[in-house]
C-alpha positions in Angstrom: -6.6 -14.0 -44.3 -7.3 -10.7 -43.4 -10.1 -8.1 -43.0 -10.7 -4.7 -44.8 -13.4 -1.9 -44.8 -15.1 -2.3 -48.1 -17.9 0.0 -47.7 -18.7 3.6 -44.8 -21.7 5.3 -44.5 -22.5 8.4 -42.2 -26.0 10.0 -41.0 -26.1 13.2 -39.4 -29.9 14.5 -38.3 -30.6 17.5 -40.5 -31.5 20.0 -37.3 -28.5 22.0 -36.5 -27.9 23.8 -33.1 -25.0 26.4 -32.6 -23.3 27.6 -29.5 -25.4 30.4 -28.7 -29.1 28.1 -28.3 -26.6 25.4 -26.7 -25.4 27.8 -23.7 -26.4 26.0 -20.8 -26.7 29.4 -18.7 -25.7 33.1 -18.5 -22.5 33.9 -18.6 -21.9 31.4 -21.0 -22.1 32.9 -24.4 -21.2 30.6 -27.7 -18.1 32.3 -28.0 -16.8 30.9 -24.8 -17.7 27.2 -25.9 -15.7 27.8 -28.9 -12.8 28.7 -27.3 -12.8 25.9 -24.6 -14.2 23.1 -26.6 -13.7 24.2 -30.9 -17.4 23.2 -30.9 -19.4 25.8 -32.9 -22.5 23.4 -33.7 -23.8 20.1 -33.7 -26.7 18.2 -35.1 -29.5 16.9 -32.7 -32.0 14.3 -33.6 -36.0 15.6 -33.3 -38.1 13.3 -31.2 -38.9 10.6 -33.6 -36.1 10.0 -34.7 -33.9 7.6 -32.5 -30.3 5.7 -32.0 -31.3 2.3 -34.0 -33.2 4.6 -36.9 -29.5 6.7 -37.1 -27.8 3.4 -37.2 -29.6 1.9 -39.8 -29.2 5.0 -42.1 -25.4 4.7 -41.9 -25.7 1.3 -42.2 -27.6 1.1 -45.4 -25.2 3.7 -46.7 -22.0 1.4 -46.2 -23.6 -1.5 -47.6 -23.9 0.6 -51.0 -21.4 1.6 -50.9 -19.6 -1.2 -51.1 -22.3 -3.0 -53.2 -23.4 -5.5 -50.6 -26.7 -6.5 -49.9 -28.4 -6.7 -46.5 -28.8 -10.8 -46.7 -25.2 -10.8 -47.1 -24.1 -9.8 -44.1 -23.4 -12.2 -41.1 -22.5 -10.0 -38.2 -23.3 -7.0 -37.0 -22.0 -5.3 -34.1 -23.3 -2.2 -32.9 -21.4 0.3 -30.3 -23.9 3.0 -28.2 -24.0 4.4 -25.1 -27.7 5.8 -25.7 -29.8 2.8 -26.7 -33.4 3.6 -27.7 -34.7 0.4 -25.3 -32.4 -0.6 -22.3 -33.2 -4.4 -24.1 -33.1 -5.7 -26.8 -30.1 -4.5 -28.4 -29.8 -2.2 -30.7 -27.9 -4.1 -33.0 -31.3 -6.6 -33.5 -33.6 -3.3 -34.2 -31.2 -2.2 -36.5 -31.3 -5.9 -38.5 -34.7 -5.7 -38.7 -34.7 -2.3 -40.1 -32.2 -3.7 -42.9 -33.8 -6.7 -43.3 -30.4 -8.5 -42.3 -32.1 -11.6 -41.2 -28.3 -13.9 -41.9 -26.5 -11.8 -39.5 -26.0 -12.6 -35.5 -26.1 -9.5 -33.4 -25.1 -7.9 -30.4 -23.9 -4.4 -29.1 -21.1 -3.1 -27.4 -21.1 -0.6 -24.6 -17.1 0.5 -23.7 -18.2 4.0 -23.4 -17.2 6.0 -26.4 -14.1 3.7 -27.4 -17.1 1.2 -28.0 -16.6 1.6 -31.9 -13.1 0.8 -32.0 -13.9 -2.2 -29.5 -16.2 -3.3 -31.4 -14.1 -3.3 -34.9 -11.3 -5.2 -33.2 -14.2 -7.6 -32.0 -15.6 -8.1 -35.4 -11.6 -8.2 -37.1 -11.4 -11.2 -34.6 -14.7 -13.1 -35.6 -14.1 -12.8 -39.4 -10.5 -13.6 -39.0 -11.5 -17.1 -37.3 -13.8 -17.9 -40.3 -17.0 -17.6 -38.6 -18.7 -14.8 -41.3 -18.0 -13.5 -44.6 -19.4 -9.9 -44.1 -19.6 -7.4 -40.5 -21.2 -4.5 -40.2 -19.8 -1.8 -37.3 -22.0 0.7 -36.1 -21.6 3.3 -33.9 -24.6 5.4 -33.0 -25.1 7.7 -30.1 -28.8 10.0 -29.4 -26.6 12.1 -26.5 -28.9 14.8 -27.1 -31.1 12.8 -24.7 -29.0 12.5 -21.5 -27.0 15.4 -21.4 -27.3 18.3 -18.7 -27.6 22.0 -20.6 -27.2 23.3 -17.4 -23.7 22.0 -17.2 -20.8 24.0 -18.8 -18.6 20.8 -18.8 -20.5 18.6 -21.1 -24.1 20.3 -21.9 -22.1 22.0 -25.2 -20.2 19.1 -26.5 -22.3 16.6 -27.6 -24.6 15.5 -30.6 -26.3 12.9 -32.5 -25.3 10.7 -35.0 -24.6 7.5 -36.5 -21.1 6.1 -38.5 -21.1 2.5 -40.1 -18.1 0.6 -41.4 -19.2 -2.8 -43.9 -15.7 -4.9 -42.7 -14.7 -7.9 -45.1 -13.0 -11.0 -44.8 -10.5 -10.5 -47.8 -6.9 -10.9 -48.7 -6.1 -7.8 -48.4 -5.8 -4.3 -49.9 -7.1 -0.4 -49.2 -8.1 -0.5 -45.1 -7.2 -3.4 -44.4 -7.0 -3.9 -40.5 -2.8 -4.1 -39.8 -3.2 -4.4 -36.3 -4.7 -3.1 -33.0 -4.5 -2.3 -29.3 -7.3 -1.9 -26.9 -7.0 -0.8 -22.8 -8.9 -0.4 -19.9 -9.1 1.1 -16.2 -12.2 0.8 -13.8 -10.3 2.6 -11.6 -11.4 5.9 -13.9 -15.4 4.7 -14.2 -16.6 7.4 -11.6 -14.9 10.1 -13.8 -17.7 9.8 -16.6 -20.8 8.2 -15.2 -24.9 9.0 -15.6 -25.5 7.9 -11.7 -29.2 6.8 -11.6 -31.4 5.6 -14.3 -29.6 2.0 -14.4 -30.6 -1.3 -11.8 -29.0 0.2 -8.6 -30.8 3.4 -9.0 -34.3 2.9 -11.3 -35.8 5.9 -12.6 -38.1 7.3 -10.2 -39.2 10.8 -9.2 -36.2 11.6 -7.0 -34.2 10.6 -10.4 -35.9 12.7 -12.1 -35.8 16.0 -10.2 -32.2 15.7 -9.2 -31.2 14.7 -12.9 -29.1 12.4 -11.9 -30.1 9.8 -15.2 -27.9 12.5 -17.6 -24.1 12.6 -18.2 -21.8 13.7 -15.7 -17.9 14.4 -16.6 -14.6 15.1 -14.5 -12.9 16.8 -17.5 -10.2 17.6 -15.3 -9.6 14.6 -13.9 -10.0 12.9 -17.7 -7.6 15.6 -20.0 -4.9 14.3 -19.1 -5.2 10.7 -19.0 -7.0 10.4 -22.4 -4.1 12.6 -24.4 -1.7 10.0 -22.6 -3.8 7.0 -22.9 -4.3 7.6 -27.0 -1.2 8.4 -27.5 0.2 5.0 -25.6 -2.3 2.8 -27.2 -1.7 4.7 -30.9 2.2 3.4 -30.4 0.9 0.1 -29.5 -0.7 0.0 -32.4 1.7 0.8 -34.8 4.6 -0.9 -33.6 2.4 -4.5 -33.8 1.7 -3.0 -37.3 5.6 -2.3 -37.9 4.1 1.2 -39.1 6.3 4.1 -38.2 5.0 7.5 -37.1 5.8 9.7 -40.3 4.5 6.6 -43.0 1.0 7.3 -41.2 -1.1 9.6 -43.8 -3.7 10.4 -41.3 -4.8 10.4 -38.1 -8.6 9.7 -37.2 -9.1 10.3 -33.3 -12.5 10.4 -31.0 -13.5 14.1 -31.5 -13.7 14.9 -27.8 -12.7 18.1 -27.9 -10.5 20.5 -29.6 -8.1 20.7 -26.8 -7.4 17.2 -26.4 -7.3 17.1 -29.8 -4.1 19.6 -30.0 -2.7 18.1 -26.8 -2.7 14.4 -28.7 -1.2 15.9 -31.3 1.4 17.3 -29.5 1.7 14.1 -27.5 2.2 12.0 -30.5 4.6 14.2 -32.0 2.3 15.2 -35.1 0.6 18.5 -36.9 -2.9 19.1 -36.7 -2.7 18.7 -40.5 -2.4 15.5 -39.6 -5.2 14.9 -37.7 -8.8 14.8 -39.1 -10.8 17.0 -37.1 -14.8 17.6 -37.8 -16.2 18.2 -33.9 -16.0 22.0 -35.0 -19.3 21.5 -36.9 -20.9 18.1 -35.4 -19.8 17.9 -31.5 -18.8 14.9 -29.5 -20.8 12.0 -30.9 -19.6 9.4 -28.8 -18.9 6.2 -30.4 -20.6 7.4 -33.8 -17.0 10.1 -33.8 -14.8 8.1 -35.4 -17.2 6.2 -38.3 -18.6 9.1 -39.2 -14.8 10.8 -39.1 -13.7 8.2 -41.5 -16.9 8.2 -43.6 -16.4 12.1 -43.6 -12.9 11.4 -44.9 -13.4 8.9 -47.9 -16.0 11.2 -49.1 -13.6 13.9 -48.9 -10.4 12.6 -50.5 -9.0 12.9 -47.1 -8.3 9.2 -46.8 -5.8 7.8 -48.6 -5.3 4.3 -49.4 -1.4 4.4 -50.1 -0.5 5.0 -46.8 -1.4 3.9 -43.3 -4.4 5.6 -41.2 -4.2 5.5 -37.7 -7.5 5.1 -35.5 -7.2 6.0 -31.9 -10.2 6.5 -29.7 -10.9 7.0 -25.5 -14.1 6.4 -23.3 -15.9 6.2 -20.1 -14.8 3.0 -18.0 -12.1 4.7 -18.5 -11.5 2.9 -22.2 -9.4 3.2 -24.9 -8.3 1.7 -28.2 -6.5 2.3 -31.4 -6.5 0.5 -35.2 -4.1 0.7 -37.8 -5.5 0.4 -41.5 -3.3 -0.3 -44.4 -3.0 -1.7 -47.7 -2.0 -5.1 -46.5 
């Protein structure tokens, strides 16, 4: 038996924010965040409108896409770094709002490789017979707990939500071929939000110095994430016995454009290649590479007579990649 996306869906909030009402300070025009990061917008979510509300959009979208109902479904896994409610998880708000009442859930926090982690987690379960139907959900509100003052990460990011409906079939279009997934604590100081957690609870002092909102060494990360990707994407393929040039596209976490080209490079592949959509919706964590694919089906971008290659990196420092086929 094997396992295969049957259904995507994608929500984006409708409010859009370019570069130039994104500067986090003078000297900092939108033309320079273009150039360092190839984001020229992003969509933010107004104040009603939260992470489990995102998910559960995408998530209705996938399941209707692939004609599935909500009391069908037995898992559902949910991958955020920016839950609405530090408990319960987001994955059981998101169940009620579908009115998936079969389905066990839990989330996943592995930074922004969460999603991938997650879909290797739920290929596992529905492999060993336990459900028929999982639905993978990443869905990120970073508009909440980033610092505009910072020119490292107050430009990249924005909101969304990307859901995958993964079957227990026999094969056929996306099916999962194989996978690879990594980790280093040693590289957990090098994307952190410091206070806000049990160490350090919210309190005044939190508050003034900001310390509950994202803080990035991008420095100390570029290079280690091209490499790491690029390892994990070979892992990947060689368990799937897929070579390089059979791959008919690339689906990475949409950091930035830089690491983007630098992957690329890495991997020995064109842009053309790689699918690439942070130019108009940001860095949206572990929603990137859901809403990517969902983006990509919708598109004719993905095709189902040749591999696609999945390949995602996160705080922790985490990474993972997944190779769909026809099986």
């Amino acid at each position: 038996m094997m396992t295969r996306i049957v259904g995507t869906g994608g929500r984006l909030p409708r409010n859009g924010r370019g570069n130039d009402a994104r500067a986090p300070r003078p000297g900092v025009s939108g033309g320079w965040i273009a150039r360092r990061t190839g984001t020229r917008g992003r969509r933010v979510a107004g104040p009603g409108v939260g992470t489990a509300a995102m998910g559960a959009a995408a998530s209705r979208e996938a399941l209707e896409s692939a004609g599935i109902t909500a009391e069908d479904v037995g898992l559902i896994l949910v991958a955020t770094t920016t839950p609405d409610h530090l408990t319960p998880p987001t994955a059981c708000e998101i169940q009620a709002e579908l009115g998936a009442f079969n389905a066990a859930c839990f989330d996943i926090e592995a930074g922004f490789a969460g999603w991938i982690y997650a879909l290797i987690t739920a290929d596992a379960l529905l492999k060993a017979g336990t459900e028929r139907y999982a639905l993978v959900v990443g869905t990120e509100k970073l508009s909440t707990v980033t610092d505009r003052t910072d020119p490292q990460t107050g430009p990249l990011f924005g909101d969304g939500a990307g859901a995958v409906l993964l079957a227990a079939d026999d094969g056929g279009p996306f099916s999962i071929l194989a996978s690879s997934w990594w980790a280093d604590g040693r590289l957990a100081t090098a994307l952190v939000r410091p206070a806000g957690g049990a160490i350090q609870p919210f309190d005044q002092r939190v508050l003034e110095e900001r310390s509950h909102l994202l803080r990035m060494e991008g420095t100390r990360l570029f290079r280690q994430s091209v490499r790491t990707m690029a390892a994990q994407a070979g892992i990947a393929l060689e368990r799937a016995g897929v070579a390089l040039d059979e791959v008919g596209l690339v689906v990475p976490h949409q950091a930035n454009h830089r690491i983007l080209e630098a992957f690329a490079k890495e991997m020995g592949v064109t842009l053309d290649a790689v699918f690439i959509n942070i130019d108009r919706v940001g860095n949206t964590g572990s929603a990137t590479i859901p809403l990517a694919l969902h983006e990509a089906r919708h598109t004719g971008r993905l095709p189902e007579d040749k591999p696609t290659l999945l390949v995602s990196f996160g705080a922790g420092a985490t990474a993972g990649a997944v190779v769909l086929g026809a099986g």
